[in-house]
LOMI-18028 format. One record per residue (C-alpha): x, y, z; residue number from 1; residue in three letters. Coordinates in steps of 0.02 Angstrom, whole numbers, plus 50000, padded with zeros to 5 digits. Example, Ala and Ser with C-alpha at 12.3 -4.5 7.8 and 13.67 -1.06 7.14 Angstrom:
2
px | py | pz | nr | rest
50615 | 49775 | 50390 | 1 | ALA
50684 | 49947 | 50357 | 2 | SER
//
This chain:
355
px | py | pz | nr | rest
49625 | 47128 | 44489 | 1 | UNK
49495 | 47138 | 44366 | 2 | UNK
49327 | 47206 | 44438 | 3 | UNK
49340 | 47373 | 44331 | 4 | UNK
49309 | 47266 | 44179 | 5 | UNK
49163 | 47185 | 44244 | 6 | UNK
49053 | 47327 | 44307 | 7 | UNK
48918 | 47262 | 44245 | 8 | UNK
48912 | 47056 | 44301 | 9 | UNK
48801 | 47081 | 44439 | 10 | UNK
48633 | 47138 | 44288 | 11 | UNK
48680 | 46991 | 44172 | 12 | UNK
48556 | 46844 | 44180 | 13 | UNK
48619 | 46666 | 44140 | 14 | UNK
48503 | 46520 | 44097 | 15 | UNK
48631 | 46369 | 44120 | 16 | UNK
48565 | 46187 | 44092 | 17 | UNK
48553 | 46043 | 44059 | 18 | UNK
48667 | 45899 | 44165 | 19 | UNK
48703 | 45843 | 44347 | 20 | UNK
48821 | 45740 | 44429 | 21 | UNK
48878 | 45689 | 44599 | 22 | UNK
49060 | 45664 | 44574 | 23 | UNK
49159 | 45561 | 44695 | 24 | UNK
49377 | 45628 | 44692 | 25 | UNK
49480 | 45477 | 44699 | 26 | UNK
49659 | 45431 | 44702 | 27 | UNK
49716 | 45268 | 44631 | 28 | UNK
49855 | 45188 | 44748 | 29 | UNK
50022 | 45138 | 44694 | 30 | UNK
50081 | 45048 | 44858 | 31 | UNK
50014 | 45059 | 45030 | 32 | UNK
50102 | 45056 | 45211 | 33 | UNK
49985 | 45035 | 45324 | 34 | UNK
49891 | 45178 | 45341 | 35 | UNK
49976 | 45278 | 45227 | 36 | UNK
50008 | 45246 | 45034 | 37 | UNK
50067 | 45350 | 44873 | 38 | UNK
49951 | 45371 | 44741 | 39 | UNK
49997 | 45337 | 44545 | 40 | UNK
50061 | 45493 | 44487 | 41 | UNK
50024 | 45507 | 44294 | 42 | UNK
49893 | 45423 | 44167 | 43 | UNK
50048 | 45338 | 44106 | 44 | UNK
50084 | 45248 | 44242 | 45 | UNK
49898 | 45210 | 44281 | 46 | UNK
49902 | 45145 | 44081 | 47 | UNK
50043 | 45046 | 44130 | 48 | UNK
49956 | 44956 | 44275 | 49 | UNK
49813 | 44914 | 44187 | 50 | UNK
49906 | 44869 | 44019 | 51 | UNK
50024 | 44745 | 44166 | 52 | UNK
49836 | 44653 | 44210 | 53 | UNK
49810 | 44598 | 44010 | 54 | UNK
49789 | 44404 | 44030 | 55 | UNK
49779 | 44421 | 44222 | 56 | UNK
49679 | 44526 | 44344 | 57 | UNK
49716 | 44658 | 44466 | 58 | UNK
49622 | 44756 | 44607 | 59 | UNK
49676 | 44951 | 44594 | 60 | UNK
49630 | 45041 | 44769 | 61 | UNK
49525 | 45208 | 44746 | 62 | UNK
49543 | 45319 | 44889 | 63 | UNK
49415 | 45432 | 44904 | 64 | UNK
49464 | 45628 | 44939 | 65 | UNK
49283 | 45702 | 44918 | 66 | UNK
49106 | 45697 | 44876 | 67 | UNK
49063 | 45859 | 44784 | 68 | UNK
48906 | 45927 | 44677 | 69 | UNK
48959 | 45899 | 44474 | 70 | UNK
48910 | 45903 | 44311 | 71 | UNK
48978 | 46041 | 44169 | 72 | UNK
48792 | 46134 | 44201 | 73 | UNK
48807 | 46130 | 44408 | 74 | UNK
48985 | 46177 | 44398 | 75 | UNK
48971 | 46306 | 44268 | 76 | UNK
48827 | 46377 | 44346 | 77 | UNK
48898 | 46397 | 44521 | 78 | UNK
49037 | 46479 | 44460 | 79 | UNK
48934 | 46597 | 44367 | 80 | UNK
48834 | 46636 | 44533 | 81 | UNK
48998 | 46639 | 44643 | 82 | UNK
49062 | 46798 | 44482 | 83 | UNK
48905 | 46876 | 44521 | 84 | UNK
48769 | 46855 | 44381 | 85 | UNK
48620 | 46787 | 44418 | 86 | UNK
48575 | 46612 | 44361 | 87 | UNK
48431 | 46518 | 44322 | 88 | UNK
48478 | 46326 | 44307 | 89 | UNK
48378 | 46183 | 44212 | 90 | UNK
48412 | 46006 | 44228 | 91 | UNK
48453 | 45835 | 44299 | 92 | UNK
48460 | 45874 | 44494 | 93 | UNK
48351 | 45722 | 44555 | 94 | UNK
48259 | 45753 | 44730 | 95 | UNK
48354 | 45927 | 44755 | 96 | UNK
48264 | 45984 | 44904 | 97 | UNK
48334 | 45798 | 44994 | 98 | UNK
48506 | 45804 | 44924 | 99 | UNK
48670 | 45875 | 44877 | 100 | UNK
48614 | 46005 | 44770 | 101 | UNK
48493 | 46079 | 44904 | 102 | UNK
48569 | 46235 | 44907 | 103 | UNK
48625 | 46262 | 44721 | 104 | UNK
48443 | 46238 | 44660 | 105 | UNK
48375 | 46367 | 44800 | 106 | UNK
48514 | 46489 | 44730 | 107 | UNK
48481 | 46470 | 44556 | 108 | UNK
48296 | 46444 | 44572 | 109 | UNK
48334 | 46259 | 44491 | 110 | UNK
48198 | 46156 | 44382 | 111 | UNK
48256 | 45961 | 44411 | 112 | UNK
48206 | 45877 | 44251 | 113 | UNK
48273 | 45706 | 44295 | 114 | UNK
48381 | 45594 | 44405 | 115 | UNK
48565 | 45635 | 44425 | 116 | UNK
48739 | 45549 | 44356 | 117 | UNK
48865 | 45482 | 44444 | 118 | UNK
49061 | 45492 | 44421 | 119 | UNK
49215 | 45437 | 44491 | 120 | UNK
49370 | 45557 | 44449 | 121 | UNK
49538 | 45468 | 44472 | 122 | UNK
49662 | 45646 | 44474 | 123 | UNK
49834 | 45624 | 44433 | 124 | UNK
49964 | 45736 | 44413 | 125 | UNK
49948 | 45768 | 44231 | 126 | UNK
49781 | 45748 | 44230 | 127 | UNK
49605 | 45647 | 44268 | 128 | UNK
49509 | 45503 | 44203 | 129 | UNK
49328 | 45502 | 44240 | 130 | UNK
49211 | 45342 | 44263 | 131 | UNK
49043 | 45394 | 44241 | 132 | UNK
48868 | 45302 | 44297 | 133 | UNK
48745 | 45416 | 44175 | 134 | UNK
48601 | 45310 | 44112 | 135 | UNK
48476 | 45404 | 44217 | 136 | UNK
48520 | 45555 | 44127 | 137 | UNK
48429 | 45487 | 43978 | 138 | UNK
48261 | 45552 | 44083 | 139 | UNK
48292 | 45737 | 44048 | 140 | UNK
48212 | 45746 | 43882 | 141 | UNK
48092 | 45888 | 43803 | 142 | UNK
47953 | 45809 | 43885 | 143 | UNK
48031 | 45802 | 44051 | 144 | UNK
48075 | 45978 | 44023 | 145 | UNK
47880 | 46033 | 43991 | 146 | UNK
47833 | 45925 | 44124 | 147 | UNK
47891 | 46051 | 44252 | 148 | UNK
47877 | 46216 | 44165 | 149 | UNK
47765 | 46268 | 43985 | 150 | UNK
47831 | 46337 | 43829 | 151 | UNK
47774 | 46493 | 43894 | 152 | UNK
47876 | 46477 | 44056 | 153 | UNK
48015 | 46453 | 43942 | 154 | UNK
47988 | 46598 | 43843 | 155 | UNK
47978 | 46719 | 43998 | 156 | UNK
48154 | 46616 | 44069 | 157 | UNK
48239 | 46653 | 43908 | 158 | UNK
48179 | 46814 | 43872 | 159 | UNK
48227 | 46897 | 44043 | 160 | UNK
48409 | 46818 | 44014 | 161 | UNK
48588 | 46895 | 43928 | 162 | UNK
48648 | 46718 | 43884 | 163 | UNK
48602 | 46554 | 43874 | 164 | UNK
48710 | 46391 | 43897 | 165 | UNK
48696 | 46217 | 43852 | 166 | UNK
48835 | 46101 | 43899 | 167 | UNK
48885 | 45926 | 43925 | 168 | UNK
48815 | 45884 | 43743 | 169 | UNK
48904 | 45705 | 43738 | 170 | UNK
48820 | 45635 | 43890 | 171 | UNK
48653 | 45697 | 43874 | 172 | UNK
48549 | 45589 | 43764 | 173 | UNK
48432 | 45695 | 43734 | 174 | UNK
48522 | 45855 | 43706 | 175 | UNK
48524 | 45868 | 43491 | 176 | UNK
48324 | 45837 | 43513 | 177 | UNK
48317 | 45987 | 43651 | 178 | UNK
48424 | 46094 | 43586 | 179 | UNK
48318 | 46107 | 43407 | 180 | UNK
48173 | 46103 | 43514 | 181 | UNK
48231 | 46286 | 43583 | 182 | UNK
48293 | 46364 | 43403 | 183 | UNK
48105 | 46293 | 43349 | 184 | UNK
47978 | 46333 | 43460 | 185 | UNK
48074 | 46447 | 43602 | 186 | UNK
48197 | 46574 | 43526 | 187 | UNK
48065 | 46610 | 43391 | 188 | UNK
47932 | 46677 | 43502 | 189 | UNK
48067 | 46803 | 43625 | 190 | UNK
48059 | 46988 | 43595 | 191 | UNK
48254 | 47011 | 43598 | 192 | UNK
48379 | 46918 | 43493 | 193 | UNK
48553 | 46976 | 43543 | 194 | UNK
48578 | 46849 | 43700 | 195 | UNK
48757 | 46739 | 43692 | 196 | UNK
48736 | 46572 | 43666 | 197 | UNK
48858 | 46453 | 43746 | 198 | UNK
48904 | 46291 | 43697 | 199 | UNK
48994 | 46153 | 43794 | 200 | UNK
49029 | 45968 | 43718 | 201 | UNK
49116 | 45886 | 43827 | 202 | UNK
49217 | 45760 | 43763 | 203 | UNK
49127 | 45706 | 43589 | 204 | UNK
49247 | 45569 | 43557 | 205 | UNK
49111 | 45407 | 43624 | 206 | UNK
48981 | 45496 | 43499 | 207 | UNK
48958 | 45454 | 43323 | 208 | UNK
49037 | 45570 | 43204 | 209 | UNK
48860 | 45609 | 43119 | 210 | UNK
48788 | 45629 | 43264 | 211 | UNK
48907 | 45773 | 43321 | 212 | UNK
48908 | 45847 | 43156 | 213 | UNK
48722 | 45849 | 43174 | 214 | UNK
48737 | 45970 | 43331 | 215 | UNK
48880 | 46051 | 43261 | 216 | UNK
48755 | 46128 | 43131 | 217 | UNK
48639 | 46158 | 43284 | 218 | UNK
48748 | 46290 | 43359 | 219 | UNK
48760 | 46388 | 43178 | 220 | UNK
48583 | 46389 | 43190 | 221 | UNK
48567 | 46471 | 43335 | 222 | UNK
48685 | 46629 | 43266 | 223 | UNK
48501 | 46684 | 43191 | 224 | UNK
48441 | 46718 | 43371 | 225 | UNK
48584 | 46778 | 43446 | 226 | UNK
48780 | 46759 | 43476 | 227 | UNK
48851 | 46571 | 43469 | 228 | UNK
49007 | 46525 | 43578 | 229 | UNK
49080 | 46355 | 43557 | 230 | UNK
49208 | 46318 | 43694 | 231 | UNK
49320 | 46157 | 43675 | 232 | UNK
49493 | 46102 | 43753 | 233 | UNK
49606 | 46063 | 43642 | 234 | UNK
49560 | 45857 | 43601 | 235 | UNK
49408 | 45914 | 43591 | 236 | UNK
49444 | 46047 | 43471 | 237 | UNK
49545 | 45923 | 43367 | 238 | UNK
49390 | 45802 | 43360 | 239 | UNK
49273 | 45949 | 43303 | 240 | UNK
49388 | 46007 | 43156 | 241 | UNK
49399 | 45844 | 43099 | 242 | UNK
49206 | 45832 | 43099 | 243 | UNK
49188 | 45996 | 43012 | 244 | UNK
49298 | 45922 | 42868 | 245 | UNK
49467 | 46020 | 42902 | 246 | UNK
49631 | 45951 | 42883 | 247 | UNK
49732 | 46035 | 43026 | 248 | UNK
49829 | 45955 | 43148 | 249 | UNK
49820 | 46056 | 43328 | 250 | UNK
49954 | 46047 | 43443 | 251 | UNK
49989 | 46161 | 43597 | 252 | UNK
50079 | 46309 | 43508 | 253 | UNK
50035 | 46467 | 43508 | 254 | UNK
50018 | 46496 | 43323 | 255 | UNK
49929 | 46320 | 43305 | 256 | UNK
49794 | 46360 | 43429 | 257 | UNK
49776 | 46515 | 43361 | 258 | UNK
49733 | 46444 | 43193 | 259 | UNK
49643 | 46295 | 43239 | 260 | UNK
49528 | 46449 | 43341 | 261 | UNK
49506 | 46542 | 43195 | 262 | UNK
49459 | 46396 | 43061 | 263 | UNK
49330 | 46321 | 43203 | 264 | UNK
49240 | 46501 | 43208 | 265 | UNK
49242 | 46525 | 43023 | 266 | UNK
49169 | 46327 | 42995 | 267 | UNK
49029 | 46366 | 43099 | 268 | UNK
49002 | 46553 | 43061 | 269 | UNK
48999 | 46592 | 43245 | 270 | UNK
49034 | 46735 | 43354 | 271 | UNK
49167 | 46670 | 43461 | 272 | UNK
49269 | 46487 | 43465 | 273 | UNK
49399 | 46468 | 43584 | 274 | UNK
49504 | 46327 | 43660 | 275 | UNK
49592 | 46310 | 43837 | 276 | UNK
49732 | 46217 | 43854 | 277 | UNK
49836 | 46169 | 43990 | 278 | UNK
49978 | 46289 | 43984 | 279 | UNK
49886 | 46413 | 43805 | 280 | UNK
49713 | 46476 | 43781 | 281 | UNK
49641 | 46541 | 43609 | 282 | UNK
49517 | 46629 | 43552 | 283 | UNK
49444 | 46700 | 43390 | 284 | UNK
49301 | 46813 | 43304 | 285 | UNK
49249 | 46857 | 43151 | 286 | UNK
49365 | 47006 | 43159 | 287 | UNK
49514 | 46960 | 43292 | 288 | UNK
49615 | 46828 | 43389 | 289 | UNK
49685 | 46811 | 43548 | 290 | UNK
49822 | 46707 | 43662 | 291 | UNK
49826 | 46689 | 43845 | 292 | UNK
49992 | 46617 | 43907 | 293 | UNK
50006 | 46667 | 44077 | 294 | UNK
49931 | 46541 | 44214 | 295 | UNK
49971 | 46378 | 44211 | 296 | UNK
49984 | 46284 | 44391 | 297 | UNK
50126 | 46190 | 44415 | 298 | UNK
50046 | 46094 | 44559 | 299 | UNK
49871 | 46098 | 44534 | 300 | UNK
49761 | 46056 | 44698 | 301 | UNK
49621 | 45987 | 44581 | 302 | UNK
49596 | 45972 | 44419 | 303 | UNK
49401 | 45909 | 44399 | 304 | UNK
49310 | 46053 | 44372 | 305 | UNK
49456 | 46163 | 44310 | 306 | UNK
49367 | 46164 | 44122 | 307 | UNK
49212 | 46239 | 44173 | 308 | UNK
49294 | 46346 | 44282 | 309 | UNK
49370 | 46426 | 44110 | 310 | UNK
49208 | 46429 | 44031 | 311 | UNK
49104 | 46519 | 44150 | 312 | UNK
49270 | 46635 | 44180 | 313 | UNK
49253 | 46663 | 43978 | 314 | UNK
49052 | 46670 | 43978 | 315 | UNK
49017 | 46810 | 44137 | 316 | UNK
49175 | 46916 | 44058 | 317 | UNK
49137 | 46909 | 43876 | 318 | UNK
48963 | 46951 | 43915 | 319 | UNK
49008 | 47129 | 44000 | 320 | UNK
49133 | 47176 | 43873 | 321 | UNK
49132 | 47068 | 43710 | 322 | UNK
49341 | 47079 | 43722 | 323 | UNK
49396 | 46913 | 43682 | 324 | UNK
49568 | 46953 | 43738 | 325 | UNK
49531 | 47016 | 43904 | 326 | UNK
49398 | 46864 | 43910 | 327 | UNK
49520 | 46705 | 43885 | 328 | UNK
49652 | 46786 | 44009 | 329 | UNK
49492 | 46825 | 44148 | 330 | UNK
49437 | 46641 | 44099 | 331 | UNK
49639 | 46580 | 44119 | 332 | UNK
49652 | 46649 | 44297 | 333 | UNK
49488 | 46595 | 44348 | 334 | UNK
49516 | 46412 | 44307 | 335 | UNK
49692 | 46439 | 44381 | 336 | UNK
49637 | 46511 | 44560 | 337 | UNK
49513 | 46377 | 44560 | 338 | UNK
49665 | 46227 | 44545 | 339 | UNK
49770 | 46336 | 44678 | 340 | UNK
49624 | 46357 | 44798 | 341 | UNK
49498 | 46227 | 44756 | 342 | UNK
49368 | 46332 | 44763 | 343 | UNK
49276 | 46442 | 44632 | 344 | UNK
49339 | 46638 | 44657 | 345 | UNK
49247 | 46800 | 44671 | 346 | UNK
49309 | 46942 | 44540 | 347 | UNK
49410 | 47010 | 44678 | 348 | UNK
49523 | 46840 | 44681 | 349 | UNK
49567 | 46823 | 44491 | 350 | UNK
49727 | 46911 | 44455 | 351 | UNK
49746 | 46936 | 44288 | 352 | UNK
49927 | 46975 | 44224 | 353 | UNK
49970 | 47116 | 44101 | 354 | UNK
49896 | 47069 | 43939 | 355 | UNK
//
């Protein structure tokens, strides 16, 4: 078990922000008998049903498993709460005192600064596809943001917290235009400057190319306040080292995610830049690497979720021990108990194997 190495999870203050989603867990069936059917098994097969339609139509059954609270930010945050920091959270929660999210924003003291998303998540054996409804995201915005709490408010949020995350870059509109709104007028004005910053994209690829690389330069900036992490799967990191002008191709080897981890922290002159992958995690500083190899699910339960499991795994662990080793394999076996059990885990349930 690993409590010993996180003595100190229970002082550490998160601010998490800035999405929300109500996500809907579907299965997409293959043939039904009666009451009972079997579900498509793999995206290839899915691809294959849909590529069979060309010309035609088709009607593809969803059968829904569950409604559940979403969003990188709600997910990320919970999990952070359920390790045992405390969190603050900021962001698109709608009506929370009427809805889902009731009890998340009483336990993280929530600011709603808009209307939630919506998304359906087809899970598949080897994966998910998600079908998300976000327009009314496009109301959490700077203003939105001072509409509920001052600069002042902000500075006395941010100054009281250890870390700092921002995630879910690609389907907030406004994120670029709020995140330079905190380097500008926020982080200049707190009394302590050695707070991790966390960084989650989510899936870049539907975003312009400038538009990333925009952001991209964002996070640098913030290394003058404090301690950037960029976390990224492993498309994503392919899509960001393209961005930042490398020519590396990143496959799911040890010694290629190793690299890819080191060339993405040195690009952005960041603290930390790791990528999970299904089966290999990686992770680099300035002045080490790391590889976790150990927990991959053969039969996963779930897979929504399972990324920002891994982050806030990475996030609550770094922040007690800056040991980017023990950090992916905490992350690793967080994300895994989570697929196994469906549920986020305490610091007593994550295992972590001899590393």
């Amino acid at each position: 078990m690993a409590t010993a190495n996180l003595e100190k999870i229970q002082t550490k203050n998160i601010v998490v922000g800035f999405d929300g989603f109500v996500d809907t867990i579907v299965q997409a069936v293959d043939v039904r008998n009666g009451e009972k059917y079997t579900r498509i098994e793999t995206i290839s097969d899915f691809g294959k049903r849909i590529m069979s339609a060309a010309g035609k139509s088709s009607n593809i059954e969803l059968v829904p498993q569950k409604k559940l609270m979403g969003g990188n930010g709600p997910l990320l945050a919970e999990t952070l709460c359920k390790l045992g920091t405390n969190v603050r959270y900021i962001g698109a929660l709608g009506d929370c005192a009427n809805n889902i999210f009731q009890d998340f924003a009483n336990e993280t003291s929530a600011i709603s600064t808009g209307d939630y998303g919506e998304t359906r998540a087809i899970e598949f054996s080897d994966g998910k596809i998600l079908f998300g409804e976000m327009l009314s995201l496009s109301q959490t915005t700077v203003d939105s943001i001072l509409a509920k709490i001052s600069p002042q408010g902000l500075v006395s949020i941010i100054d009281s917290s250890d870390a700092f995350a921002m995630v879910n870059w690609t389907m907030m509109q406004h994120m670029t235009s709020i995140a330079r709104f905190f380097v500008r007028e926020i982080f200049p004005q707190c009394t302590k400057n050695n707070r991790l910053f966390f960084f989650d994209l989510a899936d870049p690829e539907k975003r312009k190319q400038s538009e990333l690389t925009e952001f991209l330069h964002i996070i640098s900036s913030y290394q003058k306040f404090g301690r950037s992490v960029l976390g990224l799967n492993v498309r994503e990191a392919q899509q960001v080292l393209h961005a930042l002008g490398q020519d590396f191709q990143l496959d799911e080897r040890e010694d290629s995610m190793e690299e890819a981890a080191k060339l993405l922290r040195k690009a952005l002159e960041i603290e930390v830049a790791f990528i999970h992958g299904v089966k290999i995690s990686s992770a680099a500083t300035g002045k080490e690497s790391a590889i976790a190899n150990k927990y991959f699910v053969e039969n996963p339960k779930i897979l929504t979720g399972a990324g920002d499991r891994y982050n806030a795994g990475f996030l609550a662990s770094y922040l007690c021990n800056n040991d980017i080793n023990f950090a992916i394999n905490f992350a690793a076996a967080t994300s895994a108990f989570y697929v196994k059990n469906m549920v986020s885990p305490t610091p007593n349930d994550v295992e972590i194997l001899a590393i």
